[in-house]
Biopython code that builds the backbone (N, CA, C, O; Angstrom):
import numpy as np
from Bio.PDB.StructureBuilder import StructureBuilder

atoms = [
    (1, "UNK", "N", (41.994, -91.388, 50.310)),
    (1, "UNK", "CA", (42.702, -90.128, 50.338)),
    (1, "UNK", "C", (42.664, -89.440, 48.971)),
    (1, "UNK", "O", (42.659, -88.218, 49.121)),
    (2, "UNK", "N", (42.638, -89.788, 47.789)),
    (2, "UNK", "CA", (42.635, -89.756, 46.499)),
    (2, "UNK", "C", (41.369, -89.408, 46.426)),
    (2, "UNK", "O", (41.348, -88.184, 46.293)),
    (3, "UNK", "N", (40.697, -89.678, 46.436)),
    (3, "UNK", "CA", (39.058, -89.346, 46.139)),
    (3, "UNK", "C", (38.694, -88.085, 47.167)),
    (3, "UNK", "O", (37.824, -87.315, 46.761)),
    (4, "UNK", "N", (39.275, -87.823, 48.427)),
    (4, "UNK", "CA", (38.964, -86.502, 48.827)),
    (4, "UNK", "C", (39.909, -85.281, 48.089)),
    (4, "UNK", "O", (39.646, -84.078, 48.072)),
    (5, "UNK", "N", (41.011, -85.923, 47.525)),
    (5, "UNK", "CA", (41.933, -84.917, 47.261)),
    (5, "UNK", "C", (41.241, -84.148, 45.813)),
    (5, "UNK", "O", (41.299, -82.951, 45.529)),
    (6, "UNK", "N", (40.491, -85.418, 44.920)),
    (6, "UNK", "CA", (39.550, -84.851, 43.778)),
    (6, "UNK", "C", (38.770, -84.190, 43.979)),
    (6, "UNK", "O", (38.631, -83.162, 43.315)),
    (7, "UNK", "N", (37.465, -84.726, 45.575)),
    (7, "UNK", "CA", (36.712, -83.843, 45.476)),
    (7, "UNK", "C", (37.100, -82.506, 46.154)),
    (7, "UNK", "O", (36.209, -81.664, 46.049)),
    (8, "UNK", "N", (38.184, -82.104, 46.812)),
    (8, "UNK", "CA", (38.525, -80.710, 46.896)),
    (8, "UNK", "C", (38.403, -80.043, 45.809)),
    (8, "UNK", "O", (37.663, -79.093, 45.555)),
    (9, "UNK", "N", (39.485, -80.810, 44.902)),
    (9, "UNK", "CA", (39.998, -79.978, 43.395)),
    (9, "UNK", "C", (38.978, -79.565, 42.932)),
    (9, "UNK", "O", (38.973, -78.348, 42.752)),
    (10, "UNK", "N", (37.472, -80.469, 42.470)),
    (10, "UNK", "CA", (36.735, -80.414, 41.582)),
    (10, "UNK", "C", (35.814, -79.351, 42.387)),
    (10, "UNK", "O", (35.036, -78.670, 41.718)),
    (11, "UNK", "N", (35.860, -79.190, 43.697)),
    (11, "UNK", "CA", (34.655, -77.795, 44.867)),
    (11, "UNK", "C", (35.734, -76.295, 44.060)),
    (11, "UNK", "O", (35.263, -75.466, 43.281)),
    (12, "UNK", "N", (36.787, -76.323, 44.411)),
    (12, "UNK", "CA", (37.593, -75.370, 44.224)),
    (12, "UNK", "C", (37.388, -75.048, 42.660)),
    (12, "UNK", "O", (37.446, -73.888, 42.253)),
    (13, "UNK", "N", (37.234, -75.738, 42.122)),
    (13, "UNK", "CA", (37.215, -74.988, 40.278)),
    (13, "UNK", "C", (36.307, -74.975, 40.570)),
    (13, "UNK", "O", (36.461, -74.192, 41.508)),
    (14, "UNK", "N", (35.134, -75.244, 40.588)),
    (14, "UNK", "CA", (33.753, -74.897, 40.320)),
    (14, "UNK", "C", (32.963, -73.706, 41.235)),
    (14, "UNK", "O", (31.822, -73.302, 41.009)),
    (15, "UNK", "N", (33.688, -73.333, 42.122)),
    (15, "UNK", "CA", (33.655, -72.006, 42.945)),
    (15, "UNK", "C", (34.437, -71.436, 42.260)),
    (15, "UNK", "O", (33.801, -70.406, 42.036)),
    (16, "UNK", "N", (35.461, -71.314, 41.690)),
    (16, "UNK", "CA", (36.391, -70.441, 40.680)),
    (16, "UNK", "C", (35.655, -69.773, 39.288)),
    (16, "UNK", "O", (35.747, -68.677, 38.736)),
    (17, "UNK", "N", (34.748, -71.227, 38.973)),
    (17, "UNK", "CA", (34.440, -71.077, 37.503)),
    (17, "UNK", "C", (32.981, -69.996, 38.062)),
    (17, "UNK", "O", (33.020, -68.833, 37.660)),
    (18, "UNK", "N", (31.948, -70.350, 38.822)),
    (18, "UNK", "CA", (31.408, -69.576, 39.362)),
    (18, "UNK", "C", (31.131, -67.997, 39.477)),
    (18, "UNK", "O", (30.175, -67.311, 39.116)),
    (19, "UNK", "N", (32.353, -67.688, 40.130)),
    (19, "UNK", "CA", (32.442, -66.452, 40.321)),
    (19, "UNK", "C", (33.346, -66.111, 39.448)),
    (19, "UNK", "O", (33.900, -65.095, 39.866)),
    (20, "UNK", "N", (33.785, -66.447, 38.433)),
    (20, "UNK", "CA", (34.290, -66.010, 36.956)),
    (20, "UNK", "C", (33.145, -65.680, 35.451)),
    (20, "UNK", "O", (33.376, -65.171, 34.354)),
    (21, "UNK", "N", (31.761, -66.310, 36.136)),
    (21, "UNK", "CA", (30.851, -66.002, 35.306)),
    (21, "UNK", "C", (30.733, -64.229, 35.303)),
    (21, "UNK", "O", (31.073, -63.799, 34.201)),
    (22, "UNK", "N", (30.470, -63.505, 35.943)),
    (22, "UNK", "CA", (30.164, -62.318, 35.876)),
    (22, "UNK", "C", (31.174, -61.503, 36.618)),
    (22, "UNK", "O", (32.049, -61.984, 37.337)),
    (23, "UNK", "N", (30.990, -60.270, 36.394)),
    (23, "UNK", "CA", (31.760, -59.308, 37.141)),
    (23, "UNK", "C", (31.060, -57.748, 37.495)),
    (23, "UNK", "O", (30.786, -56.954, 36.595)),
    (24, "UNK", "N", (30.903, -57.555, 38.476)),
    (24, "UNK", "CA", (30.255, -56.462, 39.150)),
    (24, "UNK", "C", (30.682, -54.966, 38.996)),
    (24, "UNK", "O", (31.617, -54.685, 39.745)),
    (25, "UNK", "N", (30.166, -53.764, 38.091)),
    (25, "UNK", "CA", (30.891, -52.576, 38.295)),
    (25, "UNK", "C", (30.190, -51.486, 39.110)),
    (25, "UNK", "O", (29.033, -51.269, 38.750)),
    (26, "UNK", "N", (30.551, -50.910, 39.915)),
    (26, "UNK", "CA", (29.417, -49.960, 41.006)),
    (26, "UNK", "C", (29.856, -48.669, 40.536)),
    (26, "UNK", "O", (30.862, -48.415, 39.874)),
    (27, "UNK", "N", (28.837, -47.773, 41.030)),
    (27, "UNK", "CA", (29.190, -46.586, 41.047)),
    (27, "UNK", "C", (28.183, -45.990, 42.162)),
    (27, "UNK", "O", (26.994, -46.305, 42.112)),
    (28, "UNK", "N", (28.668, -45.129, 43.165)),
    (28, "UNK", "CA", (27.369, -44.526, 44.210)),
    (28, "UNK", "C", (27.608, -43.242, 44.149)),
    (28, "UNK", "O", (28.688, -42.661, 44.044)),
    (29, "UNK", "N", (26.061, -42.642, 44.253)),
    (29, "UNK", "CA", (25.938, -41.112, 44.463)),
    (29, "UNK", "C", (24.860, -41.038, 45.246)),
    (29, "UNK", "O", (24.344, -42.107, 45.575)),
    (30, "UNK", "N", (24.397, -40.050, 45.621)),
    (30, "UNK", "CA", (23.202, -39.307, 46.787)),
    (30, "UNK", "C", (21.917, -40.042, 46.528)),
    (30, "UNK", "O", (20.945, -40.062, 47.284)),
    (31, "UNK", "N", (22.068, -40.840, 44.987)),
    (31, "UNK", "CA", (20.480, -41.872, 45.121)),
    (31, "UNK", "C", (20.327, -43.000, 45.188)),
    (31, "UNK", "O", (19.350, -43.744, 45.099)),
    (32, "UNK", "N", (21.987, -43.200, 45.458)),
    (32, "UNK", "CA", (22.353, -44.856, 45.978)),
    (32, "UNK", "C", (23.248, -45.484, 45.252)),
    (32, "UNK", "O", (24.257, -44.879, 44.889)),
    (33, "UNK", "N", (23.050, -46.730, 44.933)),
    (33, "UNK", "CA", (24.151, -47.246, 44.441)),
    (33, "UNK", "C", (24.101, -48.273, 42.665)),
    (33, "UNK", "O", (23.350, -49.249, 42.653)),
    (34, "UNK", "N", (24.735, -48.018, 41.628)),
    (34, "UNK", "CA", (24.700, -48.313, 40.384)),
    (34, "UNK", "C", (25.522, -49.156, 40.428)),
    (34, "UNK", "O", (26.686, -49.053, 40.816)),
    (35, "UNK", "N", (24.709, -50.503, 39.835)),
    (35, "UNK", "CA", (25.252, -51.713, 39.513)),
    (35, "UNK", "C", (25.323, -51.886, 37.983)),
    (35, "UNK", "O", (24.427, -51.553, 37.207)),
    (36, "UNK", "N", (26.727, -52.557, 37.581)),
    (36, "UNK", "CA", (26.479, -52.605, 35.649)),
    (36, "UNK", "C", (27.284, -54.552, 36.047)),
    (36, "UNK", "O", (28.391, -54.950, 36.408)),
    (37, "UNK", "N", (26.263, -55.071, 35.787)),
    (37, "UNK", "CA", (26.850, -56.822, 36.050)),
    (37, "UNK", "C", (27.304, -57.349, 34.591)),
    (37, "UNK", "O", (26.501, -57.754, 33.751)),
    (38, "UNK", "N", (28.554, -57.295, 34.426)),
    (38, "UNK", "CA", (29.032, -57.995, 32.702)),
    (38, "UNK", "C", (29.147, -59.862, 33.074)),
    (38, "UNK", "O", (29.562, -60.235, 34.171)),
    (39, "UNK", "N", (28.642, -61.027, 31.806)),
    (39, "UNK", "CA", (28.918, -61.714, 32.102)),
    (39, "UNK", "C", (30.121, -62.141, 31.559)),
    (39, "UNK", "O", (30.462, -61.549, 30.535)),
    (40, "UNK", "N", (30.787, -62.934, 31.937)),
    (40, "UNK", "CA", (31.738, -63.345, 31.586)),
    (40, "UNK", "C", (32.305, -64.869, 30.816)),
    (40, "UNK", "O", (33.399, -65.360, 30.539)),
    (41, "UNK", "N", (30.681, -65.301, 30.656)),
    (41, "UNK", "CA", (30.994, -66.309, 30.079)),
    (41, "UNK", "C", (30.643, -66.525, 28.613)),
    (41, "UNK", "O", (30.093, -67.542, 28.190)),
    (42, "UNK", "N", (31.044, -65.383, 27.805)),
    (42, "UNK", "CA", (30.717, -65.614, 26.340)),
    (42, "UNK", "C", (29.456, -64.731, 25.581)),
    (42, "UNK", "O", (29.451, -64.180, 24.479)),
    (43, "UNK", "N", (28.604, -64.808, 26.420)),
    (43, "UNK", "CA", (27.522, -64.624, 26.040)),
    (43, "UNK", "C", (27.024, -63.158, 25.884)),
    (43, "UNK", "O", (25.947, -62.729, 25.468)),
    (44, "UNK", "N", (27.862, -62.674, 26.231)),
    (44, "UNK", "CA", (27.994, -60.500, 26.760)),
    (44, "UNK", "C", (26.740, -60.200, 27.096)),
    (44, "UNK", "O", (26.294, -59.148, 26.639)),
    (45, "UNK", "N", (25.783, -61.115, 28.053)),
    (45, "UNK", "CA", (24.903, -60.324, 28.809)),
    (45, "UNK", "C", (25.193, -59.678, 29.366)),
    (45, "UNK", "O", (26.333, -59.863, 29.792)),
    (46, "UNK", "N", (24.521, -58.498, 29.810)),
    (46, "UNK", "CA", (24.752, -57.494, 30.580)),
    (46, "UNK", "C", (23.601, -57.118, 31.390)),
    (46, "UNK", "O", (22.668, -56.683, 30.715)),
    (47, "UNK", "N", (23.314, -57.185, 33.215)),
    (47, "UNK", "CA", (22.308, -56.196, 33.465)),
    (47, "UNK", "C", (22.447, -55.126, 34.163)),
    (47, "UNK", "O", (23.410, -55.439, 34.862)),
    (48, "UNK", "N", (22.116, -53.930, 34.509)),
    (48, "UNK", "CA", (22.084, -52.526, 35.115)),
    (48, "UNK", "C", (21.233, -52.614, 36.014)),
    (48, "UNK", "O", (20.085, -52.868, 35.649)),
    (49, "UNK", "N", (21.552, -52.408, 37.723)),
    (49, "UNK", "CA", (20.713, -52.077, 38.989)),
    (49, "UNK", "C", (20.880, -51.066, 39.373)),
    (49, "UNK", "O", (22.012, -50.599, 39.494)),
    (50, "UNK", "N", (19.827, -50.441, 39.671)),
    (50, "UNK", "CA", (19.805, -49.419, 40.574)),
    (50, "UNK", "C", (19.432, -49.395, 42.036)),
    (50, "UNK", "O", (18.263, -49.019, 42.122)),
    (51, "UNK", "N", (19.974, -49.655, 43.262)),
    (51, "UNK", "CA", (19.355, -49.594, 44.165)),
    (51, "UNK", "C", (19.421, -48.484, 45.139)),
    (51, "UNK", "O", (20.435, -47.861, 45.454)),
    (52, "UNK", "N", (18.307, -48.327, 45.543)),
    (52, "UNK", "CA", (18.138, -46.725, 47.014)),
    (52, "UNK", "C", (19.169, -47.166, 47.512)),
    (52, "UNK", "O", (19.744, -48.220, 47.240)),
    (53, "UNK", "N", (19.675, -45.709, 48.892)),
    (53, "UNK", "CA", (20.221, -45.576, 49.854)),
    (53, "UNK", "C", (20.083, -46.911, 51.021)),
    (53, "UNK", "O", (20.862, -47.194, 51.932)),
    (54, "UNK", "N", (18.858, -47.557, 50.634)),
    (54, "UNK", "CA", (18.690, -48.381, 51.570)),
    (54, "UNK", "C", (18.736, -49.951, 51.005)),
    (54, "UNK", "O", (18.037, -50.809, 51.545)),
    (55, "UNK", "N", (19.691, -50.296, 49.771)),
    (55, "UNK", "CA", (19.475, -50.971, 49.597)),
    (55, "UNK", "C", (18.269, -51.592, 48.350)),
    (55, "UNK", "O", (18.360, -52.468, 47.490)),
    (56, "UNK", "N", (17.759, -51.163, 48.538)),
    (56, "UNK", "CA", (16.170, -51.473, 47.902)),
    (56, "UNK", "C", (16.501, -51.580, 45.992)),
    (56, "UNK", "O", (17.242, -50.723, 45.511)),
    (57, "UNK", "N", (15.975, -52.519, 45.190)),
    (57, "UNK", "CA", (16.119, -52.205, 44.180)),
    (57, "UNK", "C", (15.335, -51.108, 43.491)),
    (57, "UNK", "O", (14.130, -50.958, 43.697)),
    (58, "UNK", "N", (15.903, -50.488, 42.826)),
    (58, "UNK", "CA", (14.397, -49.424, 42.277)),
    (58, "UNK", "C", (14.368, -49.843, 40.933)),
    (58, "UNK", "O", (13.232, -50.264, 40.716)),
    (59, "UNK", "N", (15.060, -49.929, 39.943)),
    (59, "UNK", "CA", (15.412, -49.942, 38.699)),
    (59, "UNK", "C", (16.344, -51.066, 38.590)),
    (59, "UNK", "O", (17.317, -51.266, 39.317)),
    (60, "UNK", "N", (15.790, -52.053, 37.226)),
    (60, "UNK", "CA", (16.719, -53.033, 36.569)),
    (60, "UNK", "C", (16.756, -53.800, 35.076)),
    (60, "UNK", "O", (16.513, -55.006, 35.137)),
    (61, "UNK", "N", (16.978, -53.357, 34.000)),
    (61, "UNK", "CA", (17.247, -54.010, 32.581)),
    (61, "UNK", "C", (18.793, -54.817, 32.578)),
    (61, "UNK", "O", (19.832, -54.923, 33.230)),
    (62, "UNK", "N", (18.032, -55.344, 31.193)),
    (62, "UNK", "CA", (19.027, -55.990, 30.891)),
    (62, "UNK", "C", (19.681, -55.623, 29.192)),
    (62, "UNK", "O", (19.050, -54.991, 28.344)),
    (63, "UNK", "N", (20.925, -56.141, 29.027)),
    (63, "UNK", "CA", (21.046, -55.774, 27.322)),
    (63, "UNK", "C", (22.668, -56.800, 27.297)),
    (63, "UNK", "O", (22.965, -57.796, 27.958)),
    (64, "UNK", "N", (23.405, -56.087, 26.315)),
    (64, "UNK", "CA", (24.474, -56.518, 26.295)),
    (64, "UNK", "C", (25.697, -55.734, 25.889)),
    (64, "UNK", "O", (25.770, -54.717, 25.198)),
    (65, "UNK", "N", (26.585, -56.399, 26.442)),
    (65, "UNK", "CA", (27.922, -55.395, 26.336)),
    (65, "UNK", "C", (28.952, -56.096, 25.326)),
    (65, "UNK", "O", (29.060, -57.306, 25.126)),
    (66, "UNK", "N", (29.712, -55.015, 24.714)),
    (66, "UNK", "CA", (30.711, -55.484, 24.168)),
    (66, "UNK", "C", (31.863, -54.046, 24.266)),
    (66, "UNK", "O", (31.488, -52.911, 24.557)),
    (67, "UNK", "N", (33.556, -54.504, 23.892)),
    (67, "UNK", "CA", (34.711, -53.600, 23.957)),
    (67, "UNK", "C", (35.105, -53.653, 22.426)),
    (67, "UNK", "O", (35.039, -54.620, 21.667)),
    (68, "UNK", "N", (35.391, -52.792, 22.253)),
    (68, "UNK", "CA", (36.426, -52.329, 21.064)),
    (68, "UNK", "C", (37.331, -51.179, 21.366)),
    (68, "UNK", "O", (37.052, -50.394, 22.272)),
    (69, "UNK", "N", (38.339, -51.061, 20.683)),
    (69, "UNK", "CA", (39.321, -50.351, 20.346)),
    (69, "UNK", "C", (38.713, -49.144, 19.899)),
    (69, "UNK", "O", (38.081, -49.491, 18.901)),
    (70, "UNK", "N", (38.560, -48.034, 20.055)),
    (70, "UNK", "CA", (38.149, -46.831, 19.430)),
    (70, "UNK", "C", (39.013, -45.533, 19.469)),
    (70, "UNK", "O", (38.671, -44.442, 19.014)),
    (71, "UNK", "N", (40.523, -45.914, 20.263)),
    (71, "UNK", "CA", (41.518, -45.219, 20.073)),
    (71, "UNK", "C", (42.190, -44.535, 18.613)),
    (71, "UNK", "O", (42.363, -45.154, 17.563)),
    (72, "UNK", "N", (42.526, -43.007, 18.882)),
    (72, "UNK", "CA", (42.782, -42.537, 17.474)),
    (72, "UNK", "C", (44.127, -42.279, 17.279)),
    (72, "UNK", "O", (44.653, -42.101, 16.181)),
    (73, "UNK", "N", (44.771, -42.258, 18.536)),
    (73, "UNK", "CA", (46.090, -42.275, 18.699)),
    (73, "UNK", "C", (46.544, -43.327, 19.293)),
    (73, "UNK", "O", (47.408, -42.920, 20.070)),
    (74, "UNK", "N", (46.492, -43.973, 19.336)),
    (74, "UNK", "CA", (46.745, -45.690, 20.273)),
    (74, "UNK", "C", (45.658, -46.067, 20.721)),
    (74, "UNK", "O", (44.647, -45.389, 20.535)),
    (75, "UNK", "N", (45.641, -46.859, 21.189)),
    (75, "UNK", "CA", (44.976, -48.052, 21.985)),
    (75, "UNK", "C", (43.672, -47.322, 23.258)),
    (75, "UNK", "O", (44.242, -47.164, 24.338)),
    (76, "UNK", "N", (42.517, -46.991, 23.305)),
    (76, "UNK", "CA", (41.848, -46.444, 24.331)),
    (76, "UNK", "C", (40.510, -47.572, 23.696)),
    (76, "UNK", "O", (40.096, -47.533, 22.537)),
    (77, "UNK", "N", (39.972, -48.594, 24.850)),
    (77, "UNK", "CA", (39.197, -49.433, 24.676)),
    (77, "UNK", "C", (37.968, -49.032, 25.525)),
    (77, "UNK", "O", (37.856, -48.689, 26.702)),
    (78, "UNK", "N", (36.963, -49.218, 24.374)),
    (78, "UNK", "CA", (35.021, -48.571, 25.145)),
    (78, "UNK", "C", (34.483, -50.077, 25.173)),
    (78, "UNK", "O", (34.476, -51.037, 24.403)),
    (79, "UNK", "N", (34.088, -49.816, 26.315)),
    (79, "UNK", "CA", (32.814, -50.673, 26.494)),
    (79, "UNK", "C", (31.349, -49.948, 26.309)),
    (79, "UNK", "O", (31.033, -48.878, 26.830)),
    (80, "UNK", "N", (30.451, -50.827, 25.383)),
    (80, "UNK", "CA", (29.391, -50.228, 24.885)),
    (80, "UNK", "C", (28.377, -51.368, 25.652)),
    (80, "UNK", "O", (28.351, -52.590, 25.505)),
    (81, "UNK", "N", (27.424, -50.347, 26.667)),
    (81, "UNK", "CA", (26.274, -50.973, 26.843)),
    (81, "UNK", "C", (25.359, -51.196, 26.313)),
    (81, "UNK", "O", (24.757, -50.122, 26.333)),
    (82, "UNK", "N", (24.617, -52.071, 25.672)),
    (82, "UNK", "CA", (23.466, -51.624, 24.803)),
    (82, "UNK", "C", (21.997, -51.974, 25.318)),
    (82, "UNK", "O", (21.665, -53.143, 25.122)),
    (83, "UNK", "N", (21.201, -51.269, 25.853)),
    (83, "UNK", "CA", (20.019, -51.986, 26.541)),
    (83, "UNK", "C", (18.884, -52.728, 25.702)),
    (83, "UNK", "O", (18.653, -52.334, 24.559)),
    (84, "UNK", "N", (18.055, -53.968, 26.334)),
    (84, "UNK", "CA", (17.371, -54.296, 25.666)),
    (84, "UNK", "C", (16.137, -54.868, 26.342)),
    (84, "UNK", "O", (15.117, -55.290, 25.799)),
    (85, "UNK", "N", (16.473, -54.789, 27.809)),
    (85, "UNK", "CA", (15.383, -54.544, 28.524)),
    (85, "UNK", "C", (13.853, -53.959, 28.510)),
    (85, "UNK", "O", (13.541, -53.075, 27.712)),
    (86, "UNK", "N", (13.155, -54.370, 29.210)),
    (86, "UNK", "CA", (11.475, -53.518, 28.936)),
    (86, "UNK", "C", (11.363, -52.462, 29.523)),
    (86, "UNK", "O", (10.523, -51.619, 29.209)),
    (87, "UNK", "N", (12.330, -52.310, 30.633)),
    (87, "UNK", "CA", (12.417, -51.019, 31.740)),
    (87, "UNK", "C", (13.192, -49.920, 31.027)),
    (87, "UNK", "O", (13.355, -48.779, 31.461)),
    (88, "UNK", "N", (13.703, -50.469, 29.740)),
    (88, "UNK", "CA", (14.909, -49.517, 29.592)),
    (88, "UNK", "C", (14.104, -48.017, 28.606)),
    (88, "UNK", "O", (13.112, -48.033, 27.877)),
    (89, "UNK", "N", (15.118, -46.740, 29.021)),
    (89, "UNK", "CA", (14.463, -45.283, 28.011)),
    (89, "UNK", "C", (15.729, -45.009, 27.986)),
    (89, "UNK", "O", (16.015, -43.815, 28.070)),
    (90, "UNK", "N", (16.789, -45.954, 27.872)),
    (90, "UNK", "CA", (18.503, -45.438, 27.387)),
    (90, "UNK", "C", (18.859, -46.074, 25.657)),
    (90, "UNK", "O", (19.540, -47.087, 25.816)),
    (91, "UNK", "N", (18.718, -45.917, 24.708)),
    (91, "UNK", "CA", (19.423, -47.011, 23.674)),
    (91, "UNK", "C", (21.187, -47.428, 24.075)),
    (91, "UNK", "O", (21.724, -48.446, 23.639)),
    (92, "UNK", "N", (21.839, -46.486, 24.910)),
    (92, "UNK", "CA", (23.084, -47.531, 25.381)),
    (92, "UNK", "C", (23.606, -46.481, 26.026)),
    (92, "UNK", "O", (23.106, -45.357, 25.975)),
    (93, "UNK", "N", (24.800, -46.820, 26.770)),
    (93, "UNK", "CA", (25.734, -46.615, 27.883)),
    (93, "UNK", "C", (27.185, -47.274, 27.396)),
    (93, "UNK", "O", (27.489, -48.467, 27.372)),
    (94, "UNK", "N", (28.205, -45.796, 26.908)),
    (94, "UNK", "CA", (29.618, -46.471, 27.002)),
    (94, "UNK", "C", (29.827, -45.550, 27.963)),
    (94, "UNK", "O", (29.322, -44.510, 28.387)),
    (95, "UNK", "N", (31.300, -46.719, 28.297)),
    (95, "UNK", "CA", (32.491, -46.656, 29.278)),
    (95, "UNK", "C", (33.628, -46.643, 28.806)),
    (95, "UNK", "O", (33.888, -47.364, 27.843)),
    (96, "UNK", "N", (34.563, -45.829, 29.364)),
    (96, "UNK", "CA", (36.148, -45.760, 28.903)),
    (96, "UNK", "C", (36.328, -47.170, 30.070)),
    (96, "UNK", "O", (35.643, -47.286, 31.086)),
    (97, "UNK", "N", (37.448, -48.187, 29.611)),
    (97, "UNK", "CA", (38.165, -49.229, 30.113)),
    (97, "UNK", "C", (39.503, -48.931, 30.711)),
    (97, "UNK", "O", (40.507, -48.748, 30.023)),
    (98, "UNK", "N", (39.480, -48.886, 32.071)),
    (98, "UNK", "CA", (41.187, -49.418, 32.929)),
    (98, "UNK", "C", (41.149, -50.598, 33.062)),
    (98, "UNK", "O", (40.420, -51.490, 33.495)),
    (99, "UNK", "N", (42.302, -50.394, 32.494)),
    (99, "UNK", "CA", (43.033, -52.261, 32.947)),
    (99, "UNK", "C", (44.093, -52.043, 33.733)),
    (99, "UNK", "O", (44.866, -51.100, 33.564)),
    (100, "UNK", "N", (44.224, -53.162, 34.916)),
    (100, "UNK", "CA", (45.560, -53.140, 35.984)),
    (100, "UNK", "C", (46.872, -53.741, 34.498)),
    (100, "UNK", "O", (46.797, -54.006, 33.298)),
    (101, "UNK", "N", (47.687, -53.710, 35.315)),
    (101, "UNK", "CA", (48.902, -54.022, 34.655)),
    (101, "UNK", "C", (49.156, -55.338, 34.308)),
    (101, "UNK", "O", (50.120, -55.715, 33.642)),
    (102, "UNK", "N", (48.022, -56.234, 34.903)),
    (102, "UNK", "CA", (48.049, -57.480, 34.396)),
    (102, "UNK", "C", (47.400, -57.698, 32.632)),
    (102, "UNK", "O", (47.881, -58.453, 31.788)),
    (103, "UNK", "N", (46.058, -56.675, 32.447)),
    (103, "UNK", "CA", (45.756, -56.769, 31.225)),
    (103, "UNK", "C", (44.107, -57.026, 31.890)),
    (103, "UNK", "O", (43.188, -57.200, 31.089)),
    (104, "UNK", "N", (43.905, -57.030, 32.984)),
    (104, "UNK", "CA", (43.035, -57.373, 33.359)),
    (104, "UNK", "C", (42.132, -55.892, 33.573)),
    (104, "UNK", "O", (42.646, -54.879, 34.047)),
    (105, "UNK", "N", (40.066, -56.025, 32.932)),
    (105, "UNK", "CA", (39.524, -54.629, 33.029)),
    (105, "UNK", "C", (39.474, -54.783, 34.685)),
    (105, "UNK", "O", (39.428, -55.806, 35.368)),
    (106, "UNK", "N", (39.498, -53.470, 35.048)),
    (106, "UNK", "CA", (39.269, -52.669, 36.508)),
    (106, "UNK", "C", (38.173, -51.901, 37.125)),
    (106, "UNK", "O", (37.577, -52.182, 38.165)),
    (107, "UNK", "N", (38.038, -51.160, 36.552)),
    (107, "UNK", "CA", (37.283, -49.948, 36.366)),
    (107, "UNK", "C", (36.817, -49.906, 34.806)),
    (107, "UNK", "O", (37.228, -50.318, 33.721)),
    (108, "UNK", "N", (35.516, -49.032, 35.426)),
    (108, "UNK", "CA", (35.302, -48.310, 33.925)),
    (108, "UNK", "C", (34.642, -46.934, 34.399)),
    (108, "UNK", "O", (34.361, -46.774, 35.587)),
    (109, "UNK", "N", (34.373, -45.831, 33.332)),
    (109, "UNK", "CA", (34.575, -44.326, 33.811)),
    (109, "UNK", "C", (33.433, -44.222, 32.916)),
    (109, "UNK", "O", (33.640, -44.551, 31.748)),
    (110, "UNK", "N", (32.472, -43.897, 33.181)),
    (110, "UNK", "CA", (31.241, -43.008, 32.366)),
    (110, "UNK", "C", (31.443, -41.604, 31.956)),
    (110, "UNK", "O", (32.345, -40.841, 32.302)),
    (111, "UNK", "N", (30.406, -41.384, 31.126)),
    (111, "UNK", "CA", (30.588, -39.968, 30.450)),
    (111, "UNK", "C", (30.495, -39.217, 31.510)),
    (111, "UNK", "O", (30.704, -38.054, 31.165)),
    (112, "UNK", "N", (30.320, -39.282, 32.448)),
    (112, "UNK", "CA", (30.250, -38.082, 33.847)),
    (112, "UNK", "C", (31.374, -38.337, 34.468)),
    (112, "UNK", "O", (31.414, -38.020, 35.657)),
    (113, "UNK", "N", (32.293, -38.817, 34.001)),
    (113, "UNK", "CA", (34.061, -38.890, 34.765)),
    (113, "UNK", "C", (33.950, -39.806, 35.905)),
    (113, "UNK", "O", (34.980, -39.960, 36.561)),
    (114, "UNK", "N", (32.753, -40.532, 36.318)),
    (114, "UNK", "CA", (32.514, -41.332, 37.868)),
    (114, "UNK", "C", (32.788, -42.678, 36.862)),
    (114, "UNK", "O", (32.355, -43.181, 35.825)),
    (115, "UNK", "N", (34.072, -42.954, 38.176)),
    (115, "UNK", "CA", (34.466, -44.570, 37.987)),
    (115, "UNK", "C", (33.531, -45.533, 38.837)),
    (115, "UNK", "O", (32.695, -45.215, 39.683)),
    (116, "UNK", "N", (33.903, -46.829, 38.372)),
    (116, "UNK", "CA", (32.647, -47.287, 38.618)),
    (116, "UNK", "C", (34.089, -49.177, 38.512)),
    (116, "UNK", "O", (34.417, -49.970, 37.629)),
    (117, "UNK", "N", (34.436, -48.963, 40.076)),
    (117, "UNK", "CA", (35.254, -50.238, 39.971)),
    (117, "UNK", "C", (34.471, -51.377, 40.662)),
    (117, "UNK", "O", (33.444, -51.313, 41.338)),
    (118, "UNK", "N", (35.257, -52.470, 40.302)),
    (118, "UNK", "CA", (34.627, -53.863, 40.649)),
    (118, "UNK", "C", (33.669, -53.760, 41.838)),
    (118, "UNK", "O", (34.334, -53.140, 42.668)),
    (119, "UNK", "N", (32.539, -54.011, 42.352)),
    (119, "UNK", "CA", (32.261, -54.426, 43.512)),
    (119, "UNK", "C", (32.938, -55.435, 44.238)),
    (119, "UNK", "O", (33.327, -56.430, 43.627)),
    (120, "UNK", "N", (33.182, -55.294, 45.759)),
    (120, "UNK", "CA", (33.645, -56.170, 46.490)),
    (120, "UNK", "C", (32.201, -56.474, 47.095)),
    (120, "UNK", "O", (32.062, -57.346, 47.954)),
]
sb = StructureBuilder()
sb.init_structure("model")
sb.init_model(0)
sb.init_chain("A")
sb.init_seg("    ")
for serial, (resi, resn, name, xyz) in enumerate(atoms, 1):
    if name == "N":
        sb.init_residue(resn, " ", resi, " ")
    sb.init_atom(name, np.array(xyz, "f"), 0.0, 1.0, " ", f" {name:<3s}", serial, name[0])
structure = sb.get_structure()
């Protein structure tokens, strides 16, 4: 009984730790749908998808992200994309940061005002 009760514990964190590696931000318009994947385990990889209306990938680099504080009156935190990909003709991509009330990021808002929250 003890030894199934571990190997639950030890399936359950490691599906936890899993899907705590990265985190998905979307954004869709009329040419489909924008993926920005942050990882989450240290390392601030970052990659950018683009896929058609149908799914399809069209476009994908990679680079890395990082947040700072760049507030001049309090506290307003950017996330800076920086590409480093072979596909890439951007040198970077920031985002303004929402956080829920836990402290936790949510969303993030590009220079074109389109939020761009977690994928489900």
């Amino acid at each position: 009984m003890k030894k199934n009760i571990l190997l639950i514990l030890i399936i359950m964190f490691s599906t936890q730790n899993i899907s705590a590696q990265s985190k998905k931000y979307c954004a869709f318009n009329s040419n489909g749908k924008y993926e920005v994947n942050l990882s989450n385990d240290g390392s601030s990889n970052a990659s950018f998808n683009l896929y058609d209306n149908f799914g399809v990938l069209k476009k994908t680099t990679q680079g890395q992200w990082s947040i700072r504080d760049e507030g001049v009156y309090g506290a307003a935190y950017a996330l800076t994309f920086t590409f480093t990909g072979k596909n890439s003709n951007l040198p970077s991509m920031k985002f303004i940061c929402q956080y829920d009330g836990a402290g936790q990021l949510q969303a993030l808002i590009d220079n074109q005002n389109r939020t761009w929250n977690l994928c489900r």
